[in-house]
N, C-alpha and C positions, 0 to 999 in steps of 0.2 A: 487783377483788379475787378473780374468781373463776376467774384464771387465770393460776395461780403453779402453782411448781416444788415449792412446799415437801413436804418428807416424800415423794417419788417416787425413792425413791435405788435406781440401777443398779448390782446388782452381778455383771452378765454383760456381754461383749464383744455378747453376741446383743442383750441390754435396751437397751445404748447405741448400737447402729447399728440399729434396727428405725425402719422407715416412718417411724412418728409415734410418735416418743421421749418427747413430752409425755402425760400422761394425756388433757388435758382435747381436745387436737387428734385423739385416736381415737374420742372419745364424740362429737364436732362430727361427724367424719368421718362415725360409725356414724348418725348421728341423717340428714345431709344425705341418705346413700344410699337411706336406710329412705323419706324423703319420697319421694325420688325416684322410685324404683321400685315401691313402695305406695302413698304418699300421694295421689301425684296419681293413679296409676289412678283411685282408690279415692272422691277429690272428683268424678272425669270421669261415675262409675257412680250417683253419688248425684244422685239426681233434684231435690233440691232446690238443689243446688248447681248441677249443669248446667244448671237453667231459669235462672239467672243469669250463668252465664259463658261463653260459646261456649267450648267447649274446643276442639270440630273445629278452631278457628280457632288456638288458642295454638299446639295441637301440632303441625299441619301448615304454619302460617307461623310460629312463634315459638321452639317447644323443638328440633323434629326440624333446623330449618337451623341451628340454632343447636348442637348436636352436633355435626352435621357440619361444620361450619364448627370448631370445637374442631380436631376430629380433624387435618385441614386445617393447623391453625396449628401444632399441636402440631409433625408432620411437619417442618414447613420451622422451628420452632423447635430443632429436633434439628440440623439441616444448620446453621441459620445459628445459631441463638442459644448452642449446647453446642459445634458443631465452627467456628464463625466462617467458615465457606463461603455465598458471596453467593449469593444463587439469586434469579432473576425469572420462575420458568417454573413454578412451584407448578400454575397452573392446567390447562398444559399435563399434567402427570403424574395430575391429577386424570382427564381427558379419556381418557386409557387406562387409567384402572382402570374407567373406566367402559363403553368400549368393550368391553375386553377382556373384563368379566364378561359384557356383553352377548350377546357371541360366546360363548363356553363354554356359557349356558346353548342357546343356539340350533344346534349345532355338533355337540354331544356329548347324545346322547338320555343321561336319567336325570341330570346334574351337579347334585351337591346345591348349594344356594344358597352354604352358607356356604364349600365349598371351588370355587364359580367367584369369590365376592372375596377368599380368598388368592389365586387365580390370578394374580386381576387385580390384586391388590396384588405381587406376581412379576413380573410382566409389569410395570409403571410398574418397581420396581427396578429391571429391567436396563436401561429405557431411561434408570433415571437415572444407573447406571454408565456410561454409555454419554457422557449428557453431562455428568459427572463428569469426566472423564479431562483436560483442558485447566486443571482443578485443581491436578493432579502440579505444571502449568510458569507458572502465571498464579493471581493471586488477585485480592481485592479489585475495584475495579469492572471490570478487563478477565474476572475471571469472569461478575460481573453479565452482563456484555453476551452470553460464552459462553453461559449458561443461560437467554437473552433468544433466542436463537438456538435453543434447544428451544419454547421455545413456538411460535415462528411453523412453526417444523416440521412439529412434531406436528400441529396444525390445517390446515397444510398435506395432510398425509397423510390424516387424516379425511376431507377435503376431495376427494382428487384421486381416491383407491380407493374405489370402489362397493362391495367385497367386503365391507370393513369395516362397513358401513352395512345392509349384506344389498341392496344396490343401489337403496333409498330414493332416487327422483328426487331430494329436496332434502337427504339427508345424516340426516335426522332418523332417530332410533331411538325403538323404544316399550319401556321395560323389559316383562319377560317377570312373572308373577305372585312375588309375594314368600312363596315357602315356604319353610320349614326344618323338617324333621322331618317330612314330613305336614303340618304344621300353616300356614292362610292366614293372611298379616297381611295382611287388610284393611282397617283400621281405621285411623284415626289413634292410637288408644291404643294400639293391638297393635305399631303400627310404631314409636313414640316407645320402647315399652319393648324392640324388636329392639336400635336403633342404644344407646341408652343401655346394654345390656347390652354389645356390641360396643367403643360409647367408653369405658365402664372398664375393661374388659378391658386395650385398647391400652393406656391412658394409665397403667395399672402397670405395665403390663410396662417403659413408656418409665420411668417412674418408678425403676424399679430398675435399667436398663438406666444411665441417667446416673450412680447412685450407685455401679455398679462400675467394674471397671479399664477398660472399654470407654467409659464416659463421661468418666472420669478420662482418658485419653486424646487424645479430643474436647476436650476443654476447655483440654488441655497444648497443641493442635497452636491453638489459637484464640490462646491468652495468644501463645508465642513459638513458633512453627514450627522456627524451626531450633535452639532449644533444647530442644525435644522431639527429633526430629531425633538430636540427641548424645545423650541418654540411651538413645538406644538404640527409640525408638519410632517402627514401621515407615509412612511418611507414607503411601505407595501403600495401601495396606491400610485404613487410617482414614480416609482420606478417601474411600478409594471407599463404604467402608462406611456412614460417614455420607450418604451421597448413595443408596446402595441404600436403608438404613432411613427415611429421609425419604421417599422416594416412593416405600415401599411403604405407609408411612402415609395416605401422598397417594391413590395409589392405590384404596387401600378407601372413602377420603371418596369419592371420585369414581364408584366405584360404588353407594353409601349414595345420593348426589349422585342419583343417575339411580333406583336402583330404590325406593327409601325417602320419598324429595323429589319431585322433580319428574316422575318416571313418563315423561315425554319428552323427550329432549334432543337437541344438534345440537352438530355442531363449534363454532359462534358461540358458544354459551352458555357457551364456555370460555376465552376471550378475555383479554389481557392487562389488562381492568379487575377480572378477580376474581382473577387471581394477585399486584393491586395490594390488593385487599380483604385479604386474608388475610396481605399486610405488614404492612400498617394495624394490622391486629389484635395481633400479636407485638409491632410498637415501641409501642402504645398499652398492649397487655396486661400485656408483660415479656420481654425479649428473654432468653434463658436460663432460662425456668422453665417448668414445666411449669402450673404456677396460671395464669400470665401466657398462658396461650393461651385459655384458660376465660373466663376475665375480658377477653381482648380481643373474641373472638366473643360475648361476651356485650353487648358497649358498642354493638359494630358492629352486631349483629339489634336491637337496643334501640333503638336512637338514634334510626333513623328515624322507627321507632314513636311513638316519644316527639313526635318535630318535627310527626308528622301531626296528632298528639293536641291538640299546642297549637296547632297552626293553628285547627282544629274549636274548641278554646274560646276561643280570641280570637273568631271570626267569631261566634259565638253571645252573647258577652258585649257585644261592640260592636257589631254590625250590619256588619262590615263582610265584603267581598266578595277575600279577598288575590286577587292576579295569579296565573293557573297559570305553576306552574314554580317559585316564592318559593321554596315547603319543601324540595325538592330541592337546591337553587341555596345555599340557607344549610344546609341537614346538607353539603353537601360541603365549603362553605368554614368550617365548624365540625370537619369532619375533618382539614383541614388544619391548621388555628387548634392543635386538639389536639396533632397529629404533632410542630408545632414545638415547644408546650408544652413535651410530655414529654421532648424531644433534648435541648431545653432545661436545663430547671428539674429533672428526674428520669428521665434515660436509661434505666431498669430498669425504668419503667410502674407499672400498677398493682399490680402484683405486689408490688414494693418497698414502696412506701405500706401494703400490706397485711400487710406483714414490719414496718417500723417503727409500726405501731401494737400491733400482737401485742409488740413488745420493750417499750412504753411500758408496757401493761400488766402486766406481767412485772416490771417496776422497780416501778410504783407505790404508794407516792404520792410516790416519788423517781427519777419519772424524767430521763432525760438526752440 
């Protein structure tokens, strides 16, 4: 009941295409961000609540990859879920925005942090222009395979150039200190609230960026290509475009990835089992939506969790002793189980589910 239309009547072109059209979705919106960016600092700061909950732990294994991992999805949702361009090399383009910010900040004395990850989100674009272009003449899975072809690339090149690495015997880089403004994020609360300000930022811009003629676009060359095409909409252009803003997307996770995350990384850690994860997440989440990327990186950092969790109360409830390897062995064949699931039974994810309950309420107590 508490989330109907009635008495919200639009009487601007501006009222009826803004964001969130509904009242009750801007006060959800306002309420979710306010936790977000306050709230939980603000639980992490309260000594009674932090002697209960590790937060070190939520925010640096739980919130902050779980951001970035968004950002991530979001990206290759723009490519594959708005402009329907197959892509397998997500992790790949992550890998040199990560690189690349790395170099900027090490290269160039004084680069402020946050213009070496647009850099580095620049740098992933062009090389996604780059293996965009076999688009123009090839789609569907002989694309797949093209942008399969960027990954092993790119880790290829990490790989073979010492220069890139700063000549690191084994490839590995150390990010360099996370400032912005003067100001250290040392912290894991200070770091949670950098990328969180970072991943809203993106994800509106994405947000609006689909709901104009540029995503309208995207979406025209996905439905029927060559009836975009005849209308008059330029395919070279769109598609490369989609492929630049995807892995510039890509890009800045991949720098988040390294200086925000994990503080060291290496060619290997970017391998085609995480540019598999971050599929996972879109057809699990919602292929075409911007929620659906939120919600897939949310299932995907969750899940494990979740399996560890219950292993630990089985063995404590029962006495028993599981096999190493079990929990891993079954979240992956649970993430498969999923994947079919959802091809299956609701191609859209959870995103959909999340749209037809919001409609149910909306009707109720007749809904249909």
């Amino acid at each position: 009941m508490l989330y109907r239309e009635a008495g919200q009547f639009k009487t601007t072109y501006a009222a009826d295409q803004q964001l969130f059209p509904i009242r009750q979705d801007r006060i959800g919106m306002a309420i979710l961000l306010a936790v977000a960016f306050a709230g939980v600092p603000l639980a992490a700061a309260t000594p009674a609540i932090a002697g209960a909950i590790d937060f070190n732990y939520w925010f640096s294994g739980v919130l902050i990859p779980f951001l970035i991992f968004s950002l991530a999805a979001l990206g290759l949702n723009i490519l594959t879920g708005y402009a329907g361009q197959l892509s397998l090399g997500t992790a790949a383009f992550m890998a040199v925005g990560a690189f690349a910010a790395y170099n900027f900040e090490l290269r160039v004395p004084g680069m402020p942090m946050l213009l070496s990850f647009v850099l580095a989100g620049i740098v992933a674009a062009g090389i996604g222009i780059l293996f965009g272009l076999p688009s123009l003449r090839i789609k569907g899975f002989y694309l797949a395979v093209a942008t399969l072809a960027a990954q092993f690339f790119v880790v290829w090149v990490l790989t073979k150039f010492g220069w890139i690495s700063n000549y690191s015997s084994s490839g590995v880089i150390t990010a360099q200190k996370l400032v912005v403004f003067g100001y250290t994020f040392d912290t894991p609360v200070k770091r949670y609230v950098l990328v969180l300000a970072i991943v809203s930022v993106m994800a509106l811009a994405a947000k609006n960026m689909v709901r104009g003629s540029i995503g309208r676009a995207w979406m025209a060359v996905r439905d029927m290509d060559v009836a975009a095409e005849v209308v008059g909409i330029p395919m070279m252009k769109t598609k490369l475009l989609a492929f630049a803003i995807s892995s510039f997307y890509c890009g800045v996770a991949g720098a988040l990835y390294a200086f925000a995350y994990l503080g060291t990384v290496e060619p290997a850690g970017f391998e085609l089992d995480l540019s598999f994860r971050i599929l996972f997440m879109i057809i699990i989440g919602g292929v075409g939506s911007i929620l659906g990327s939120f919600l897939g990186a949310a299932f995907i950092v969750l899940l494990p969790i979740f399996m560890d969790l219950s292993a630990t109360s089985i063995e404590r409830s029962f006495g028993l002793a599981l096999p190493a390897g079990l929990v891993s062995n079954l979240t992956l064949i649970l993430f498969g189980a999923l994947i079919v699931f959802f091809l299956v039974v609701e191609p859209l994810g959870l995103a959909r589910l999340w749209q037809i309950a919001k409609e149910k309420l909306r009707l109720w107590p007749f809904p249909h």
